[in-house]
VEXDREN-2710 file (C-alpha; in Angstrom, 1 decimal):
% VEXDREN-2710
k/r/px/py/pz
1/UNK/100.3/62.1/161.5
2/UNK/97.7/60.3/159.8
3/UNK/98.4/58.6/156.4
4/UNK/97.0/60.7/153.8
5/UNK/98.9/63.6/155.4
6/UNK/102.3/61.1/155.3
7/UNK/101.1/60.3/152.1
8/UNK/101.2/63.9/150.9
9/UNK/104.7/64.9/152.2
10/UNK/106.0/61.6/150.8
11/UNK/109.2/61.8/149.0
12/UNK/109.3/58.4/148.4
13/UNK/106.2/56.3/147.8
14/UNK/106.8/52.5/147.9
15/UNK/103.6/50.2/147.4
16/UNK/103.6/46.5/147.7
17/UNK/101.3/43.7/147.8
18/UNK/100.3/41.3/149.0
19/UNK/103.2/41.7/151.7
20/UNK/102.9/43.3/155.0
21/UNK/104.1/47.1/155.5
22/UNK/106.8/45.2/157.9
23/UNK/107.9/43.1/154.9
24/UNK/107.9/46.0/152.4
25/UNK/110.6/47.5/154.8
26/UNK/112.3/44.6/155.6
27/UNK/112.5/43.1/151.6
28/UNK/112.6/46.7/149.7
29/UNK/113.1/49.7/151.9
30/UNK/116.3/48.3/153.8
31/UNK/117.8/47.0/150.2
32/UNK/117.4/50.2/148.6
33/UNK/118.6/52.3/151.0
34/UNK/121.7/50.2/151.4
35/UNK/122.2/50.6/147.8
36/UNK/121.3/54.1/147.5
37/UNK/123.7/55.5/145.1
38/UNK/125.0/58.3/147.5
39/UNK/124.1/60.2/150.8
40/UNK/120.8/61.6/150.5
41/UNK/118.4/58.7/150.5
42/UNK/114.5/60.1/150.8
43/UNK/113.6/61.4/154.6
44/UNK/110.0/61.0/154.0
45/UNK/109.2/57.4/152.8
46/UNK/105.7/55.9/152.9
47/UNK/105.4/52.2/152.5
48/UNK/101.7/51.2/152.0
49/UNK/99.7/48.4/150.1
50/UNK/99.2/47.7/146.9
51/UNK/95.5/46.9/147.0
52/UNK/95.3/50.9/149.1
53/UNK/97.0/52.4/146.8
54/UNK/95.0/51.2/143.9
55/UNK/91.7/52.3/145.5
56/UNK/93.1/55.5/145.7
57/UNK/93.8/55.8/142.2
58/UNK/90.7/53.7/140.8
59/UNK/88.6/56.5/142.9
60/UNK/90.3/59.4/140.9
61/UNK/91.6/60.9/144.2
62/UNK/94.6/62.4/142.1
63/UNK/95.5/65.1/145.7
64/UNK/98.6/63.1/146.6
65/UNK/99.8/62.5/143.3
66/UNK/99.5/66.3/142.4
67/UNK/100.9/67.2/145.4
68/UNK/104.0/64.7/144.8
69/UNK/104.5/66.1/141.3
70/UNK/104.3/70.0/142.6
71/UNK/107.7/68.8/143.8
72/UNK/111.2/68.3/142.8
73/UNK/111.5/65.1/144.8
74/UNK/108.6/63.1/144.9
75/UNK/108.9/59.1/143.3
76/UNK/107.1/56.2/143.3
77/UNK/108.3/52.7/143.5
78/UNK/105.2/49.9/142.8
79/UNK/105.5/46.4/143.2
80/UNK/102.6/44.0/141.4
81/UNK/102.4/40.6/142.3
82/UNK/101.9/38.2/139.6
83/UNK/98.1/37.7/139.8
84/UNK/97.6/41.2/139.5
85/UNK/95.2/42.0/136.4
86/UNK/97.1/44.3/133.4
87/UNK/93.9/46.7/133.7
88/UNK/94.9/47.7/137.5
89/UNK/98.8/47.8/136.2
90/UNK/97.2/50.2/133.5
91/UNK/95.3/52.4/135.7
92/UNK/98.2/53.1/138.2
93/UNK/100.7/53.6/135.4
94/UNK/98.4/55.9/133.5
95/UNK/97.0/58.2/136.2
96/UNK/100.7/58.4/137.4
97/UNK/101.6/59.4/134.2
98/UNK/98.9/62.3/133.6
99/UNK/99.8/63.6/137.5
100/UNK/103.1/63.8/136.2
101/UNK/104.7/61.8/139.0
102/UNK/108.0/59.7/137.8
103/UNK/107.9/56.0/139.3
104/UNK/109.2/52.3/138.4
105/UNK/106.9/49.7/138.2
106/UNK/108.2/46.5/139.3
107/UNK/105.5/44.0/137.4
108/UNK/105.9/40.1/135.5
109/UNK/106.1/40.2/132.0
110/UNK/107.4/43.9/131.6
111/UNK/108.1/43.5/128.2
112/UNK/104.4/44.0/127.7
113/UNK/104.2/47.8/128.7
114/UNK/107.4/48.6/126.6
115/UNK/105.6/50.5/124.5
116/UNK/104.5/52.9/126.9
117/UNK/107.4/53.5/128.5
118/UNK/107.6/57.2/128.6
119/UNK/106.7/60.1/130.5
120/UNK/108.8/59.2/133.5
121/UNK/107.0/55.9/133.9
122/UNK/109.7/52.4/134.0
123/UNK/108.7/48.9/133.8
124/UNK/111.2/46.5/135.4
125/UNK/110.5/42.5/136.2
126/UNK/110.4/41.0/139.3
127/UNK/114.7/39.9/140.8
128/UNK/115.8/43.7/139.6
129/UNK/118.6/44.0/141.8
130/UNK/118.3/46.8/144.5
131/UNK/121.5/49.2/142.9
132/UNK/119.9/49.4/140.3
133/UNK/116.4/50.0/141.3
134/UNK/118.5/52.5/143.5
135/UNK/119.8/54.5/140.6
136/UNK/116.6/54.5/138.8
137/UNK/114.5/55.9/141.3
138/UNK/117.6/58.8/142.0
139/UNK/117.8/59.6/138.3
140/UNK/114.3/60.1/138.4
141/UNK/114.2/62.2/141.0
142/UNK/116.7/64.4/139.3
143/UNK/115.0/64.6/136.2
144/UNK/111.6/65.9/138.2
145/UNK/113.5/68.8/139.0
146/UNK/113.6/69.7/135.5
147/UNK/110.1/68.3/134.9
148/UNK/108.7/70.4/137.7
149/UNK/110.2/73.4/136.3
150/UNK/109.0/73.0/132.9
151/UNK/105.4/71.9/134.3
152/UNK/105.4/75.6/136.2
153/UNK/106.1/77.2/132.7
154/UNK/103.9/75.6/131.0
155/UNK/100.7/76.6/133.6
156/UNK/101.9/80.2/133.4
157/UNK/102.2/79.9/129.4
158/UNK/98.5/77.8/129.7
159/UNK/97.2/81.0/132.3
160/UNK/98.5/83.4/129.6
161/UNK/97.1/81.7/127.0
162/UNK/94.1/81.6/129.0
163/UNK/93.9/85.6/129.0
164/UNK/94.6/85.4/125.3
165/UNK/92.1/83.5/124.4
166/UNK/89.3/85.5/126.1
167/UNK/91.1/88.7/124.8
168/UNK/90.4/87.2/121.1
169/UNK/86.9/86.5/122.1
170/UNK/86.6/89.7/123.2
171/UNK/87.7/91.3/120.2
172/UNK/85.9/88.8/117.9
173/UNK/82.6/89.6/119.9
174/UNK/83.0/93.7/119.3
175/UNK/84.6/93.2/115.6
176/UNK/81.0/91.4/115.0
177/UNK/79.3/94.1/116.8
178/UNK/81.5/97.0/114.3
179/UNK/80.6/94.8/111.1
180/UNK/76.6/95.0/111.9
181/UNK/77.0/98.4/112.1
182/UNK/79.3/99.1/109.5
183/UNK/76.8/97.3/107.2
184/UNK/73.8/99.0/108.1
185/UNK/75.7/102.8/107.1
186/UNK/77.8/101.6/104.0
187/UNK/75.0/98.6/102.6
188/UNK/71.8/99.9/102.6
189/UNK/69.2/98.3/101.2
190/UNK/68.9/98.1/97.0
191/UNK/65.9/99.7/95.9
192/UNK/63.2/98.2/94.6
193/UNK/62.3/98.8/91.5
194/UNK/60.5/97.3/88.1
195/UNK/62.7/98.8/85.9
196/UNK/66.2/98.4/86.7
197/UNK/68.3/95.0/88.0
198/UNK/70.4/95.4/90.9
199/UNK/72.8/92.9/92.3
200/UNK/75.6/93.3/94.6
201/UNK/78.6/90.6/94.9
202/UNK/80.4/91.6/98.5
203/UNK/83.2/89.6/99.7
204/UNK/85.1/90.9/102.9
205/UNK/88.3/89.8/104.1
206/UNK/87.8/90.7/108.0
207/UNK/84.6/91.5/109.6
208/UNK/84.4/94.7/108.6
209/UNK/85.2/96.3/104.9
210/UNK/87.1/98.7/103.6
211/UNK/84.6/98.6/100.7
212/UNK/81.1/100.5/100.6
213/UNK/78.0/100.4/98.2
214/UNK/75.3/102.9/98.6
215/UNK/72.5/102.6/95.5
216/UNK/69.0/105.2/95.5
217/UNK/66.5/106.0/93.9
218/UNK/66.2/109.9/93.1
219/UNK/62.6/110.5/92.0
220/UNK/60.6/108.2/89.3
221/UNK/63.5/108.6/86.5
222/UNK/67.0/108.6/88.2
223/UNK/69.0/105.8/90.2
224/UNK/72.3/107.0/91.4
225/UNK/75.1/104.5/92.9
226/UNK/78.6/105.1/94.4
227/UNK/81.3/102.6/95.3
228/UNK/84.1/103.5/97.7
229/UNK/87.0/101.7/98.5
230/UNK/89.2/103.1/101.4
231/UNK/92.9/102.5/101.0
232/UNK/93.6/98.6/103.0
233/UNK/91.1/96.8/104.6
234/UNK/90.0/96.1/108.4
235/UNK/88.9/98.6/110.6
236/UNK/91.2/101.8/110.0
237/UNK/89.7/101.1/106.3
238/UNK/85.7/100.4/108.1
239/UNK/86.6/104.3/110.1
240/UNK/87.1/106.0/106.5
241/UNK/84.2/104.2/104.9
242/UNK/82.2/105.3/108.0
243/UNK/82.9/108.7/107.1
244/UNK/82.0/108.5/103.3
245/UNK/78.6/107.1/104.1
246/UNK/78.1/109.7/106.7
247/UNK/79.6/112.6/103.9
248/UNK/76.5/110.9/101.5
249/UNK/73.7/111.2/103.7
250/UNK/74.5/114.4/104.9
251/UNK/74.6/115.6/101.2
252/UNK/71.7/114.0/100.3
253/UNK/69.9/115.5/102.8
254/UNK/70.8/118.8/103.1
255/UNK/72.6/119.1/99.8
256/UNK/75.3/122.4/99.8
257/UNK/73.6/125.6/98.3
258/UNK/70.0/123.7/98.7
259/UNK/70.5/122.7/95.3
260/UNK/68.0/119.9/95.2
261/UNK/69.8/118.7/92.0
262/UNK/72.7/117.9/93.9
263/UNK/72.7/114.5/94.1
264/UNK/72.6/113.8/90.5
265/UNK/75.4/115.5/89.4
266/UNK/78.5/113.3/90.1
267/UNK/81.5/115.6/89.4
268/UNK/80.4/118.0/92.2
269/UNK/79.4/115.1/94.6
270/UNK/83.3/113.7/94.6
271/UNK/84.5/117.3/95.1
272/UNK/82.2/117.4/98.2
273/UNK/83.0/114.1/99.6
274/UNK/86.8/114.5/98.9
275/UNK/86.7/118.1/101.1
276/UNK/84.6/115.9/103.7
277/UNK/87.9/113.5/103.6
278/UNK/90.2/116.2/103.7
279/UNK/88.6/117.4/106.6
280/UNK/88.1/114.4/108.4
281/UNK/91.6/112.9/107.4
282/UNK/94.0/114.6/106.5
283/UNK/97.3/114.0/107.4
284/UNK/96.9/110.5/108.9
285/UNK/97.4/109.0/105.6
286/UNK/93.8/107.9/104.7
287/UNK/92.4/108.1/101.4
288/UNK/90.1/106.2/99.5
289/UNK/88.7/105.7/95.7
290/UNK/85.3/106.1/94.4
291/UNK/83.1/105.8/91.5
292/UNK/79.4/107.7/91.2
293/UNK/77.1/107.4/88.6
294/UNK/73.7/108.6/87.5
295/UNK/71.1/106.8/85.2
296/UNK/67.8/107.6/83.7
297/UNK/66.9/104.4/83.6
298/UNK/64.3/105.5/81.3
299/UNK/66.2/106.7/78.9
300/UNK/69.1/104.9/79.5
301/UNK/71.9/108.4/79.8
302/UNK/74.5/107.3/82.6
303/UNK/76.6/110.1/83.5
304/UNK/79.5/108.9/85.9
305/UNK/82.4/110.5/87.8
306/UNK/85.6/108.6/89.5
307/UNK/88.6/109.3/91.9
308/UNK/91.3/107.1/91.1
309/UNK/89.0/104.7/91.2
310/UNK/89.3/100.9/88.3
311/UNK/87.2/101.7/85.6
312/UNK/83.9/100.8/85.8
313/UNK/82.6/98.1/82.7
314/UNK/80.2/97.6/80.1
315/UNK/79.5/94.2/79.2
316/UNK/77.1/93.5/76.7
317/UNK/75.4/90.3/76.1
318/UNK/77.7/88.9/73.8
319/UNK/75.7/88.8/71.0
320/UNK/76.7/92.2/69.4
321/UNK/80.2/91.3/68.2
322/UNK/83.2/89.1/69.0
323/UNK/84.1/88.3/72.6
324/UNK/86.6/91.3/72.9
325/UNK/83.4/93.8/72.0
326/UNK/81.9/92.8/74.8
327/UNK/83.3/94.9/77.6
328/UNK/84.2/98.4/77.3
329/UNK/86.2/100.3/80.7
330/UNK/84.5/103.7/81.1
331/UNK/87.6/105.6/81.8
332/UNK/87.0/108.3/84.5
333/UNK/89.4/111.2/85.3
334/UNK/90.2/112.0/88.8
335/UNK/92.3/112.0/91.7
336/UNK/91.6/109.9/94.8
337/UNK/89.8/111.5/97.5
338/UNK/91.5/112.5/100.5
339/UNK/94.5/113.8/99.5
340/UNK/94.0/117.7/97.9
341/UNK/91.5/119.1/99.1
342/UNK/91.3/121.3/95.8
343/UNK/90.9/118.3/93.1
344/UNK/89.1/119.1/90.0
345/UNK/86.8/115.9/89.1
346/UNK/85.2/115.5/85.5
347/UNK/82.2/113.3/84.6
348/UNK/81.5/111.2/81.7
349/UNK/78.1/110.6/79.7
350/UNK/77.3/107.7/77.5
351/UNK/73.9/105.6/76.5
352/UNK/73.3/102.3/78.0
353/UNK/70.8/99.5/76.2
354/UNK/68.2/96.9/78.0
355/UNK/70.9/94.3/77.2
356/UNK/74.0/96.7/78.6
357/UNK/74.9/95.4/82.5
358/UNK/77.0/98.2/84.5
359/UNK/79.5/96.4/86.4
360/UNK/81.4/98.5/89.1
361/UNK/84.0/96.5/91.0
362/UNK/86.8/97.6/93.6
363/UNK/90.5/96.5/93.2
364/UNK/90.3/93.7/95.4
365/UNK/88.8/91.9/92.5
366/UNK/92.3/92.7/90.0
367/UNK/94.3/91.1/92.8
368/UNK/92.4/87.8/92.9
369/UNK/93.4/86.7/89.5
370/UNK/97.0/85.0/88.7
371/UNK/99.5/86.6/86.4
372/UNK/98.8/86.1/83.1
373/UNK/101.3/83.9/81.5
374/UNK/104.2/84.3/79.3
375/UNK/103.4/85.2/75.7
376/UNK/99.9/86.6/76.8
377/UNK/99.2/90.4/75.5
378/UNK/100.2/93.6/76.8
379/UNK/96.7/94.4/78.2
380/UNK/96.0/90.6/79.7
381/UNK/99.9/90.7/81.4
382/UNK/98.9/94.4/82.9
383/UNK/95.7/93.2/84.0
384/UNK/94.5/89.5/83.9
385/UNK/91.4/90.1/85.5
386/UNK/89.6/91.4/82.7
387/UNK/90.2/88.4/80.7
388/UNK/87.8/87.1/82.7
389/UNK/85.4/89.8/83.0
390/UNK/84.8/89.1/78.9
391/UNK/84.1/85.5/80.0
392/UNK/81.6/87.3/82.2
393/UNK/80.5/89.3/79.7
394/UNK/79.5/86.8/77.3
395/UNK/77.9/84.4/80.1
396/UNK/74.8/86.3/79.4
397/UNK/74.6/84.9/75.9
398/UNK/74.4/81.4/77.4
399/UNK/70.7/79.7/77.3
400/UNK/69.1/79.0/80.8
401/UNK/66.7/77.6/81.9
402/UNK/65.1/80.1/84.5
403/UNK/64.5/84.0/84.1
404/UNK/67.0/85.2/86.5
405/UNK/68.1/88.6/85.6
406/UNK/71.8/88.8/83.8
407/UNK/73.1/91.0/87.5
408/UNK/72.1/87.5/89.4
409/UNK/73.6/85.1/86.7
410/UNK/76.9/87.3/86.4
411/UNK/77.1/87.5/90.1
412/UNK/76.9/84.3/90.9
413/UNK/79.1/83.3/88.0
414/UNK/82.3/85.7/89.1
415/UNK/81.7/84.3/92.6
416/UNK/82.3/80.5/91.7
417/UNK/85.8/82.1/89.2
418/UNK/87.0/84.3/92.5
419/UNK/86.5/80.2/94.5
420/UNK/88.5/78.7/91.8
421/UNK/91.4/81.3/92.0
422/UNK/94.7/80.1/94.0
423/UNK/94.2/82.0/97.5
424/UNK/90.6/82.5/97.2
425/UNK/90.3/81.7/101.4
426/UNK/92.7/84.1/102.1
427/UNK/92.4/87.2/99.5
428/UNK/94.5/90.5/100.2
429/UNK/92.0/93.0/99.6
430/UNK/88.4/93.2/99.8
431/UNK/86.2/92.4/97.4
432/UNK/83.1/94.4/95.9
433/UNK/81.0/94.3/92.7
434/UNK/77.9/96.0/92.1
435/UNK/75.7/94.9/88.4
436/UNK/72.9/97.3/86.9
437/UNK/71.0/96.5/84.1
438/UNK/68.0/98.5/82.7
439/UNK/64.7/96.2/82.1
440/UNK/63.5/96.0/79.1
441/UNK/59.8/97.5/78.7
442/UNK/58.2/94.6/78.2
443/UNK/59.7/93.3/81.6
444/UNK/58.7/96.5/83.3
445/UNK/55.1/95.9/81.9
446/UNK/54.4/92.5/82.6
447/UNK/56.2/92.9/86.2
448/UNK/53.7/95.9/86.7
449/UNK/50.4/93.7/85.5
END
């Protein structure tokens, strides 16, 4: 047998230097076995040399120590001289240590490597007697058993995680896929036009939503909008959005009864979409609120229809009146969609002003904000979150010193409130807001010149 196979089927690996192998058995191997602590001593023993063995492990040949530590009685037993340099002592005990493979380390001046006495790695001086170099190297022994058996869990546990890990990827990699396409149906583009600001504030809380904003253009006067929120979040919440967007574009373009008015009357478009629902989902426990609206944005009529939906807002500039003045909730009647198939929906009509902005949010936003706190009023401790939106509300009063529209400024101002809240990494619910704001005429003129 040559000595790398000997050296693999070792039980015992004793390595001195700069003695002879006859010396090593003569001065170490006959001791120890003498003093072995009971029956049992190691069959396979390989003495070797120091200097051989530290070629070994300065080349990073690790086979016989990985072999050694597949085992549940495999030790080592090294024995330094005293001009041997601390960087060699370092080497053997560290790559000893990363294989895994328990051994003493007979060395001068062991106090030095106290420190890193652990993993199954011993530091003795030079005169140890034999007994107890005996026992050492037998409780070590015993102790790889256990060490062996934890090192096979913890491969299976690292091969499992392994299968884990590139399960996760997998998902992450299709959830990224779902969100592109998610986006593309339930946020199409805004439309682009002179007269009316649009702005929408989107914040998910998984790749895909469970919130959807669809805003278009219906001929040179109207701009409709709706904003669906289906009930949770993730991808059960995406499906149901999924479904809304495809209920719109089917109505828009083959509207029921070819009435070519369809699309601007919001009542019957909630009826329609909460049959489609019904249809679609009934029974599975899916549902989902909704706010459409219409506006001339010439003349400034907004007529708007919800289902269960927050109340949409008005917020003025700030300037009309006292803070509280500035936002009004347009209360809409109306059950949420999905659930009976036979809901009756109502629709509201009011005037809007150039200096109006249309706010219409989903109820991931009221979750976002703390309680309000003791002492506050009925409204503010029912729902804090509109304390805010009046600070929103009159943020449009403030000077600046650009001409960014009041949807961009309030946008980007109820983005950096939603960072400051507690939990703002982490929200519950998704988070949508979408701001309109007619152009005043001369805007619309000079933008046309």
């Amino acid at each position: 047998m040559d000595q790398r196979s000997a050296l693999m089927q070792s039980q015992l690996v004793v390595a001195a230097g700069p003695a002879s192998l006859t010396t090593i058995r003569q001065c170490i191997l006959t001791p120890l076995e003498k003093a072995w602590p009971r029956e049992g001593f190691p069959a396979n023993v390989f003495p070797v040399g120091i200097t051989a063995l530290l070629e070994v492990l300065a080349a990073g040949d690790g086979s016989w120590t990985d072999a050694c530590a597949q085992t549940d009685h495999s030790v080592a037993l090294l024995v330094f001289d005293d001009n041997t340099s601390a960087h060699l002592i370092d080497i053997a005990a560290e790559t000893l240590r990363s294989r895994h493979l328990p051994a003493v380390i007979i060395c001068e001046r062991p106090c030095m490597w106290q420190p890193f006495q652990h993993g199954g790695i011993m530091f003795e001086a030079r005169g140890v007697p034999a007994s107890t170099l005996a026992i050492m190297l037998q409780t070590l022994r015993e102790r790889q058993r256990e060490v062996c058996r934890l090192l096979t869990e913890v491969r299976l546990t690292q091969r499992c995680a392994a299968t884990v890990r590139g399960e996760m990827e997998r998902v992450h990699e299709e959830l990224q896929l779902a969100a592109s396409i998610q986006r593309e149906f339930t946020r199409p583009a805004l439309p682009s036009r002179s007269d009316v600001d649009l702005h929408v504030l989107s914040r998910p809380v998984n790749f895909v939503s469970g919130d959807m904003v669809c805003v278009r253009s219906h001929g040179e006067h109207h701009l409709t909008f709706f904003l669906g929120d289906a009930a949770g979040h993730g991808v059960p919440a995406a499906l149901l959005t999924m479904v809304l967007a495809h209920a719109l574009d089917t109505a828009a373009a083959h509207p029921p009864g070819d009435d070519l008015s369809f699309m601007l009357k919001p009542a019957a478009l909630l009826d329609y979409l909460n049959r489609r629902v019904c249809a679609h989902c009934r029974g599975i426990g899916w549902f989902a609120t909704a706010v459409y609206g219409v506006l001339d944005v010439h003349s400034g009529e907004l007529v708007i229809a919800g289902a269960g939906h927050p109340p949409p807002l008005l917020l003025s500039d700030g300037r009309n009146g006292p803070p509280v003045e500035s936002l009004h909730e347009i209360v809409t009647a109306g059950p949420v969609l999905g659930i009976a198939p036979d809901a009756i929906f109502t629709q509201n009509r009011l005037m809007l002003t150039t200096k109006d902005v249309r706010c219409v949010y989903s109820d991931g936003l009221e979750g976002i904000f703390p309680d309000a706190p003791p002492g506050s009023s009925m409204r503010d401790r029912e729902r804090p979150h509109l304390k805010h939106l009046e600070l929103l509300a009159n943020s449009v009063a403030v000077p600046t010193d650009n001409d960014s529209p009041d949807v961009l400024r309030m946008s980007r101002w109820l983005d950096l409130v939603i960072d400051e809240q507690a939990g703002s990494l982490h929200p519950s619910d998704d988070i949508t807001a979408l701001f309109i704001q007619r152009r005043a005429e001369a805007v619309v003129r000079r933008l046309a010149a």
